[in-house]
C-alpha atoms as one frame of an Amber mdcrd trajectory, in Angstrom:
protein
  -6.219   4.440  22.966  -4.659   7.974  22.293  -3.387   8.685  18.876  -0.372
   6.873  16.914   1.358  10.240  17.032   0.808  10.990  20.549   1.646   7.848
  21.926   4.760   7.905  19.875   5.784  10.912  21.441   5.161   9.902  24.759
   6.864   6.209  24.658   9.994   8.468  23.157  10.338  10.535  26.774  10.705
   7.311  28.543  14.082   5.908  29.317  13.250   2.435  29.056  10.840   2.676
  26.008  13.330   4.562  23.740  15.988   2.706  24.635  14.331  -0.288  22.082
  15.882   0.048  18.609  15.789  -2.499  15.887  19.866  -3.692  14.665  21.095
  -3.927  11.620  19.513  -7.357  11.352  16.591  -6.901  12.183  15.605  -3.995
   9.448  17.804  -6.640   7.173  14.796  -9.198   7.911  12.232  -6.226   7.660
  13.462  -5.925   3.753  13.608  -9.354   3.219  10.383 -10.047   4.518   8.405
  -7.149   3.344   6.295  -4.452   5.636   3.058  -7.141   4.576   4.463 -10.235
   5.968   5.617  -8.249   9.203   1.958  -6.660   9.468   1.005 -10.512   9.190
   3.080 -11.437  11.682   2.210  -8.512  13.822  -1.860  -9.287  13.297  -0.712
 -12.842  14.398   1.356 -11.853  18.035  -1.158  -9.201  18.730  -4.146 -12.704
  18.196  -1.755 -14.896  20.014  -0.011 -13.028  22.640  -2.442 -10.151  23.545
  -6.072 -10.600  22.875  -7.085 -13.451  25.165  -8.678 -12.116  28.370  -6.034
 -13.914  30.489  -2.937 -14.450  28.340  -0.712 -17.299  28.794   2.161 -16.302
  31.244   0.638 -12.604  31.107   3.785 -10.514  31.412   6.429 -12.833  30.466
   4.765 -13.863  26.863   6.763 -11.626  24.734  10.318 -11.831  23.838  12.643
  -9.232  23.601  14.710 -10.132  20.709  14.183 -12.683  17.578  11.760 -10.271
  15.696  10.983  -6.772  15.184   7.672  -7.395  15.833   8.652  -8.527  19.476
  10.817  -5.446  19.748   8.186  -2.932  18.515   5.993  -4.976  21.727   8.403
  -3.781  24.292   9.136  -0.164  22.477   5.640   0.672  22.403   4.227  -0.528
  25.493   2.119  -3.448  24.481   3.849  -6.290  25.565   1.423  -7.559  28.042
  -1.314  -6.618  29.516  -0.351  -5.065  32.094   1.553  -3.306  29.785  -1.502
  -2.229  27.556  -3.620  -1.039  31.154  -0.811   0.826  32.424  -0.123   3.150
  29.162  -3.625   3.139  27.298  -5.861   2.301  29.941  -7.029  -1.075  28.225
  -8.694  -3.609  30.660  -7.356  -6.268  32.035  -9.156  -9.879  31.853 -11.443
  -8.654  28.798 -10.701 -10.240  25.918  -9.333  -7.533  23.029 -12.148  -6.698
  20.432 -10.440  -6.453  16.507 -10.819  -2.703  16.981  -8.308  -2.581  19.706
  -6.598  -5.267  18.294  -6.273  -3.136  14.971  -5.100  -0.716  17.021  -2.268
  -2.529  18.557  -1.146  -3.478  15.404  -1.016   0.159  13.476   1.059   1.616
  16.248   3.528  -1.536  16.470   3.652  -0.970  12.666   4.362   2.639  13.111
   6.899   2.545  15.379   9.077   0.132  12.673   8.274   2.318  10.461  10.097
   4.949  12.171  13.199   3.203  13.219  13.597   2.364   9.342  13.347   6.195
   8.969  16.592   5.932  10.978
């Protein structure tokens, strides 16, 4: 995968990518909850949702709404696999090592990180 910075610049030029921004109640649950617990829950989707070399229902396993965690998914491209081959070349039907997996989850945090810049 490219860097946090660079792939946060190039999710921002398209349409569909930037149009993902967390509401008002959503960074209300981000403060309640705490930047930890979301990283938790983040570690946990990414687990869940991602690594598994043939995720269950692989492109339709991720919500839009109901977390930020789920929105971050969408905003940054990693979503599905599919998702995750198109924009950072990662390949399908191989199971995610933790590196990758670590990965995932420092740019989903970085990108909420940003929109509570906002």
């Amino acid at each position: 995968m490219q860097s946090i910075s660079d792939a946060l610049v190039k999710l921002d030029h398209s349409k569909f990518r930037s149009s993902f921004k967390l509401t008002k109640k959503e960074q209300q649950y981000l403060t309640e909850k705490g930047m930890p617990l979301i990283r938790k829950h983040a570690c946990d989707f990414v687990r869940t949702k991602l690594a598994p070399a043939d995720p269950l229902n692989d492109g339709k396993q991720t919500p839009m709404h109901g977390h930020p965690v789920f929105k971050a998914m969408h905003a940054t491209a990693c979503c599905c696999r599919g998702c995750l081959n198109k924009w950072y070349r990662v390949p399908l039907h191989k199971e995610l090592t933790e590196e990758q997996q670590e990965k995932i989850v420092n740019l989903l945090m970085a990108w909420i990180e940003k929109q509570t810049d906002k």
